[in-house]
N, C-alpha and C positions, 0 to 999 in steps of 0.2 A: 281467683282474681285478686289482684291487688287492692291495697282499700285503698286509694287515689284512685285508681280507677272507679271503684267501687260510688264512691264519694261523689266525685263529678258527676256519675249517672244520675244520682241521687236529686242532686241537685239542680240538671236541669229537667228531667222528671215531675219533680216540683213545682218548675220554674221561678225559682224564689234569686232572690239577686244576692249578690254578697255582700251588698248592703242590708238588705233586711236580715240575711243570716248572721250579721256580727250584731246585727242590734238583738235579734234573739238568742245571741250565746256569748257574746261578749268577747268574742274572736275579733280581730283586727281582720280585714279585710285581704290584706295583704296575705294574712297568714294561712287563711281561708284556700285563697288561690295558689298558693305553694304545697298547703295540703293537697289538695285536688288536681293541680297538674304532676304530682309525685316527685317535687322540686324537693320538700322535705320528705324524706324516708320513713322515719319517725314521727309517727302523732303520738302525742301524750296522752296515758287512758282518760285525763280528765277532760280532753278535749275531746274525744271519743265517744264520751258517754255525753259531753254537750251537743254537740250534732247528734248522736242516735236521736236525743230529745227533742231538737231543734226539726228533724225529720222525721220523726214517730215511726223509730225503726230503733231493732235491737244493736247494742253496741256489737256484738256478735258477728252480726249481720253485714255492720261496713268494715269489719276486720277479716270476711272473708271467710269465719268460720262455723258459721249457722248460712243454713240455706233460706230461713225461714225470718222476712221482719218482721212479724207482727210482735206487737208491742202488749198487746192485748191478752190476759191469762184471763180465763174461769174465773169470778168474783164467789166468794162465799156468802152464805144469805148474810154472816153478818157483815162483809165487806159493803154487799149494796144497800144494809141498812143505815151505815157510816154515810155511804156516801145521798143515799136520800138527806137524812138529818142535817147533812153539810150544807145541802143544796137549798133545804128550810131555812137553816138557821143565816147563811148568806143575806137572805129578803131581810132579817131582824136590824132594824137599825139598833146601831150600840145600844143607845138609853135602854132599851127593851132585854137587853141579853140576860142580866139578872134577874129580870123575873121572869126568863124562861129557862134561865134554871134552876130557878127555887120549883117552877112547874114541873118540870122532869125528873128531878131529885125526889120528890114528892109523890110523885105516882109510879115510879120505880123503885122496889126491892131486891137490892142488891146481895144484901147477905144470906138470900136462899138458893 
């Protein structure tokens, strides 16, 4: 399938407007709707990889050449341990950052 075509499913799928989808990818509107009706031929990979994002689907995916969107891989334990501590450290209002990580530095041995 084409990715215009591809695209436009996508998007009303979603039902998100082209307005909301330029304000989350920073597409112009217009350009949006030229991609999607197959008016432009060519999308740019950087726009490409901004809607997979915008639509939480593989760039791959609106190009026609993965059958599969999921966006979603196997985390490793240390990836979900990253993303716990991000999700901690989020709650820290600034003033507090340093002396959470004099706290972790601290009770973390890094050179063994």
């Amino acid at each position: 399938m084409l990715p215009s075509r591809i695209l436009k499913s996508l998007i009303e799928e979603s039902n998100i407007s082209y307005v909301d989808l330029e304000k989350k990818t920073g597409i112009s509107k217009s350009a949006l709707q030229r991609y999607a009706s197959g008016t432009t031929k060519k999308i740019p990979i950087n726009v490409v990889e901004s809607l997979a994002a915008a639509l939480d689907v593989l760039p791959s995916f609106i190009m026609g050449w993965d059958e599969s969107r999921n966006t979603k891989k196997e985390s490793t334990p240390r990836e979900e341990l990253i993303q716990e501590i991000n999700a901690m450290l989020d709650k820290v209002p600034d003033d507090k950052l340093a002396k959470v990580r004099v706290a972790l530095l601290s009770t973390i041995d890094v050179t063994s």
